[in-house]
C-alpha positions as CSV (number, residue, x, y, z in Angstrom):
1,X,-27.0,8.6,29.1
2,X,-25.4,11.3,26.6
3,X,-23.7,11.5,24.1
4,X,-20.0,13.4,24.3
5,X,-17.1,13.7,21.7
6,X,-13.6,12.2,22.9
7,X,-11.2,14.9,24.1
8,X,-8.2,12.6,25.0
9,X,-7.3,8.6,25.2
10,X,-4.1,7.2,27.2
11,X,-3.0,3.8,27.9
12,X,-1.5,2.4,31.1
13,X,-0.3,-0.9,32.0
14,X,0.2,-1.8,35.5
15,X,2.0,-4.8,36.9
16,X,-1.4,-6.2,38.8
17,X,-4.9,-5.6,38.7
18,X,-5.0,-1.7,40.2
19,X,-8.2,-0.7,39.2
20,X,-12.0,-1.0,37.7
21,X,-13.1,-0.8,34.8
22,X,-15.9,2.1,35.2
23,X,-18.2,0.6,32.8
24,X,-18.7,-2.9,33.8
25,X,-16.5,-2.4,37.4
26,X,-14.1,-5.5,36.6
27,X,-10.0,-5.3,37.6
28,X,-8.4,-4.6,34.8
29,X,-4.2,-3.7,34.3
30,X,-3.9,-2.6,30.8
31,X,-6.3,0.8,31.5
32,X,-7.9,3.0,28.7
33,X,-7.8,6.3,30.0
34,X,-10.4,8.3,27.9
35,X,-11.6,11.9,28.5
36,X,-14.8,13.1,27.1
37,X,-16.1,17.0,25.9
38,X,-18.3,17.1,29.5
39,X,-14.8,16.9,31.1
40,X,-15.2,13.6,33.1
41,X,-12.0,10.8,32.2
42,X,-13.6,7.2,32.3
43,X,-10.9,4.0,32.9
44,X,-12.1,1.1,30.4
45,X,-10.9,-2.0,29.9
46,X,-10.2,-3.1,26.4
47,X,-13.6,-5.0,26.0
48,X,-15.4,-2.4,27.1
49,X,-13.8,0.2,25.1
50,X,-14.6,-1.6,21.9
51,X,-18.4,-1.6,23.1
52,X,-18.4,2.1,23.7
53,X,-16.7,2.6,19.9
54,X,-19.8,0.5,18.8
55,X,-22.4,2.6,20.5
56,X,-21.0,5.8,18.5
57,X,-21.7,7.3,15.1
58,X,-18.4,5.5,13.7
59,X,-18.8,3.2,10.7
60,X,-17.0,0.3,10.8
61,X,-14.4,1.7,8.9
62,X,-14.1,4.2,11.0
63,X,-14.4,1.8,14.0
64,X,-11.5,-0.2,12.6
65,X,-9.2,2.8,11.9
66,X,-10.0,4.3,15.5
67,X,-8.9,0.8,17.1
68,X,-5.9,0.9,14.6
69,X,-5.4,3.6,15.6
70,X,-5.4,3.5,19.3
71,X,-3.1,0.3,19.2
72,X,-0.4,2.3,17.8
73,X,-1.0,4.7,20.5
74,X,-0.5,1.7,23.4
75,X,2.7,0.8,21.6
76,X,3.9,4.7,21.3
77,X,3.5,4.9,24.7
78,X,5.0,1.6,25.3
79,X,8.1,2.6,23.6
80,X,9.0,6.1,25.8
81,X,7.9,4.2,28.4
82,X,10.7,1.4,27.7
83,X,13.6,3.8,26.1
84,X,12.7,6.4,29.2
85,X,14.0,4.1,31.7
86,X,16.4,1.6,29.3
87,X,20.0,1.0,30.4
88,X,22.8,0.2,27.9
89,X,22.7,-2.9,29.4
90,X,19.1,-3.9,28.9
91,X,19.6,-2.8,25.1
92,X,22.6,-4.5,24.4
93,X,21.1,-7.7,25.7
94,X,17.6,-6.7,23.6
95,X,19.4,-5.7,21.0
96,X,21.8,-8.2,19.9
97,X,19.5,-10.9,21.0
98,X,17.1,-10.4,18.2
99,X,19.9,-9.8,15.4
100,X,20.8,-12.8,13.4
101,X,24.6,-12.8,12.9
102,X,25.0,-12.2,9.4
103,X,22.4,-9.5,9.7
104,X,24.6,-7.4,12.5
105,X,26.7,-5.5,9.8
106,X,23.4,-4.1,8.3
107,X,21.8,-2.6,11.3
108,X,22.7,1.0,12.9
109,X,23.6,1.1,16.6
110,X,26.2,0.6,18.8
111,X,28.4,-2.8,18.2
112,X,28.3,-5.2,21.1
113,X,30.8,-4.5,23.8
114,X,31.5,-0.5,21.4
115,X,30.4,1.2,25.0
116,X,32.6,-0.5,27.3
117,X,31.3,2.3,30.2
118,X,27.5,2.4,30.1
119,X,27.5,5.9,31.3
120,X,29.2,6.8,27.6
121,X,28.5,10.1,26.8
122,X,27.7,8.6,22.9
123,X,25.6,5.9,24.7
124,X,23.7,8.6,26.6
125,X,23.0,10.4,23.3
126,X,21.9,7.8,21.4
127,X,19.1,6.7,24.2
128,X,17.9,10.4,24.4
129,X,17.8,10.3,20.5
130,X,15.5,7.3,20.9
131,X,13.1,8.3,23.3
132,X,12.9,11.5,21.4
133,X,11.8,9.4,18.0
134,X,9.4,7.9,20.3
135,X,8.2,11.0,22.0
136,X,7.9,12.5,18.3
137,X,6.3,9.4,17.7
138,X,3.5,9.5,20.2
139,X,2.8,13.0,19.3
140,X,1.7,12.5,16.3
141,X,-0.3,9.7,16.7
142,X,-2.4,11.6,19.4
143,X,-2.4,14.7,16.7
144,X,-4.2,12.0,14.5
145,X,-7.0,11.4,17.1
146,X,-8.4,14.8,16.3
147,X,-9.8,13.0,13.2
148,X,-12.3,11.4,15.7
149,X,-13.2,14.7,17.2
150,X,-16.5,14.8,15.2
151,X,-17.3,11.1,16.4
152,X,-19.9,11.1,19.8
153,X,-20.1,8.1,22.3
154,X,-23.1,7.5,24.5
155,X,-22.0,7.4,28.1
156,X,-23.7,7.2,31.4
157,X,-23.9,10.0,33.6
């Protein structure tokens, strides 16, 4: 065992099981990439990421904001992940379907139908413009992991 500092933390969802967790060796989909300061990246599973944040130097504040933190992370990546690959048709359906109707005149975005050709030129702008929010998003929330850089974990070799 040793005990490293956290370099780097990603999260991945895959459709089906597609690998182990490398602490207890379950399948697990949604994956917690985490890289330590001896340079080895470890795949966790949720439960056993919140084991390894116990067996650290964080108080449970600091255990709380880190998980806080890391869930805004999942859904930062989440989001360029779903406006990277989002068609006008996808958002119109998302969009409208969650907007009561005498809430539409308050919201920004395209009206229903507004982009009769999805490949719209205004349409193609406004995706990029979200999945550069998002991107800007993500950014900074991994900018804000650096306040865990003084944190250690214990590991296994």
């Amino acid at each position: 065992m040793q005990k490293v500092s956290l370099v780097n933390v990603s999260f991945s969802t895959a459709p089906t099981v597609s690998c182990t967790c490398d602490r207890c060796g379950q399948g697990i989909k949604n994956i917690w990439s985490v890289s330590f300061s001896n340079g080895v990246t470890y795949n966790y599973g949720i439960d056993c990421f919140e084991k390894l944040s116990k067996n650290s130097n964080l108080t449970d504040l600091g255990r709380k904001n880190f998980k806080k933190l890391l869930k805004s992370l999942k859904e930062c990546e989440e989001k360029v992940a779903e406006w990277g690959t989002m068609t006008y048709e996808q958002y119109e359906e998302f969009y409208w379907a969650n907007i009561k109707d005498e809430e539409r005149q308050f919201f920004p975005g395209p009206l229903k139908g507004e982009y009769e050709n999805p490949n719209n030129l205004e349409w193609n702008e406004f995706r990029a413009w979200k999945l550069d929010c998002a991107i800007e998003r993500l950014n900074y929330k991994k900018k804000e992991l650096n306040k865990f850089n003084k944190a250690w974990f214990v590991v296994e070799d």
